[in-house]
N, C-alpha and C positions, 0 to 999 in steps of 0.2 A: 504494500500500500504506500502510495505516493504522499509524502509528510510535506503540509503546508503551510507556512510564516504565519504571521499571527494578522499580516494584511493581504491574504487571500493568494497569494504567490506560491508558487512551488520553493519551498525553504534550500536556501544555500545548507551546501555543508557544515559550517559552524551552526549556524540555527538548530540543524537537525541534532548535532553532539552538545549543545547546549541543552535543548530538552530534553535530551535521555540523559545527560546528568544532573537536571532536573528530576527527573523522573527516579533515575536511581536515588538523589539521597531523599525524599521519600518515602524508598521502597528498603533502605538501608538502615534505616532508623528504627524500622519493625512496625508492627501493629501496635496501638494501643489496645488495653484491654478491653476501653468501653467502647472504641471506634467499628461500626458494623463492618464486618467481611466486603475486603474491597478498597474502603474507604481512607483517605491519608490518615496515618494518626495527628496526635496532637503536636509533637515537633513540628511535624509541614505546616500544621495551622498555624502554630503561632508564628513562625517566618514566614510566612505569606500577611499574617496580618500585622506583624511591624513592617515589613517593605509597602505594605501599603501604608501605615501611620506615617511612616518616615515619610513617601513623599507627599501625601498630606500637610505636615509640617513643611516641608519644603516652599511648599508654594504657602502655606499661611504667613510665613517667615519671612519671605519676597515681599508678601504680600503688606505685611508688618512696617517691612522696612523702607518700602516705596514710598507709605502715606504717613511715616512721623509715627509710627504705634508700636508699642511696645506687643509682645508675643503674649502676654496674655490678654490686650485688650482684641486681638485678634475669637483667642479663644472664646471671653465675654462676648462680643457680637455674634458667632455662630450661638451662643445660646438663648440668645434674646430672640436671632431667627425662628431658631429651631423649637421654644419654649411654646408655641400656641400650638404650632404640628404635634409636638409631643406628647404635652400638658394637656393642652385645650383651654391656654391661659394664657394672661401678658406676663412676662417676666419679671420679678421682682427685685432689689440687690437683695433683700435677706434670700430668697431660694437661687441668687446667682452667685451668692458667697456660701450659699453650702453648695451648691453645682458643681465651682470651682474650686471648693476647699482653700477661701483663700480666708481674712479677717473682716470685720466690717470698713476698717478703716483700709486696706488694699483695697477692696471694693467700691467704694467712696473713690478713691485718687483714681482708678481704672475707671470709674462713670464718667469722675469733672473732662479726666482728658477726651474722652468718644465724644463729650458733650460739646467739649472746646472747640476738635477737629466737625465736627456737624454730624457726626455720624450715630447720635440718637437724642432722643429727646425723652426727657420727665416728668411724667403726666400724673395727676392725683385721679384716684379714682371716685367716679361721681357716685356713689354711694358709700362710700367710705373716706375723707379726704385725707387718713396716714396713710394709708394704701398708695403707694409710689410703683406706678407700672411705669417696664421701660420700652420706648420704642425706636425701633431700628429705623431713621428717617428711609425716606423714598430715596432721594437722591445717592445716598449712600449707599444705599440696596443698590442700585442700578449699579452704581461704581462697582460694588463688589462682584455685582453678575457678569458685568464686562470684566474684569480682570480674572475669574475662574473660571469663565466662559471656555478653557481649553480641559480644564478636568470637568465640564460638562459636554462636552464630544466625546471627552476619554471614554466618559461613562456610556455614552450612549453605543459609541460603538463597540464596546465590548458588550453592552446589552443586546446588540445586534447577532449575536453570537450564540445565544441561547435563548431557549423554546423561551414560550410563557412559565408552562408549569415549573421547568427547570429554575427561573428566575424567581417565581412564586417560594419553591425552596429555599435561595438564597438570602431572599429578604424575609422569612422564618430565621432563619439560621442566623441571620445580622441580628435583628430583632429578640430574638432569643438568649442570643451571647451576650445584649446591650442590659438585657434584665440579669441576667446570670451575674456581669459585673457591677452592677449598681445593688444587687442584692448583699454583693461581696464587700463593696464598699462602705454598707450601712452604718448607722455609729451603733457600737455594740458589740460589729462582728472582730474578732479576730483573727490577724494572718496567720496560716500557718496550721 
């Protein structure tokens, strides 16, 4: 069987011995015990999922660095994003200072600067006015969509690549591991 590049080409030779020594360490590291017949174990997960964290980082870190921001307030905005998708709520600093495990007072100097740069606004909630929700302005959303706009083709085109149902698993599996580690993270639990 004819082995194909990752953009639809018949793979060079290096391509090809790259993915079979992909494939072997892998297949070298053995099964996990919990991992069903077949399946990578846990070693190949977790390096596939820091090469993907890393360059995540990479580009929020560019990203960071282009518009004056420090790498956490990077962090802080994808969760203000991501707090209503998630939640089904606006985000708050007290649940974006336990998000980020960071203090109320880093929290505070992480809000003034996004707030400084325009990149969110702080709004009192009209039934409660301590209730301090934050919001990710429009303009600065648009800036961020254009500036990521390349890990949103990544994503797409590698979506491109697998069924529905295949993908319907994936985003289980994300979604699954996202609770597994926020379970993990709880205050309470213990490392180890």
């Amino acid at each position: 069987m004819e082995r194909s590049s990752r953009d639809g080409r018949p793979a060079t030779a290096d391509e090809s011995a790259t993915d079979e020594s992909s494939a072997s360490v892998g297949a070298s590291v053995g099964a996990s015990a919990s991992a069903p017949e077949g399946a990578p174990d846990l070693q190949t997960y977790a390096v596939l999922l820091r090469t993907l964290n890393s360059e995540f980082n990479r580009h929020a870190h560019a990203f960071a660095q282009r518009h004056d921001l420090h790498a956490t307030d990077v962090h802080a905005l994808a969760a203000i994003l991501d707090s209503t998708a998630l939640e089904g709520r606006p985000m708050t600093p007290s649940r974006l200072a336990e998000r980020l495990n960071l203090t109320s007072g880093a929290v505070t100097a992480c809000l003034d600067r996004l707030e400084r740069a325009g990149h969110i606004s702080r709004t009192r909630d009209s039934a409660d006015r301590r209730v301090v929700h934050l919001v990710y302005n429009p303009g600065a959303r648009a800036l961020a969509r254009q500036y990521f706009s390349p890990l949103a083709r990544s994503t797409e085109a590698a979506m491109q690549r697998f069924t529905p149902a295949q993908l319907a698993t994936v985003a289980d599996f994300l979604h699954t591991l996202n609770q597994e580690l926020t379970a993990e993270a709880a205050p309470g639990r213990t490392a180890g």
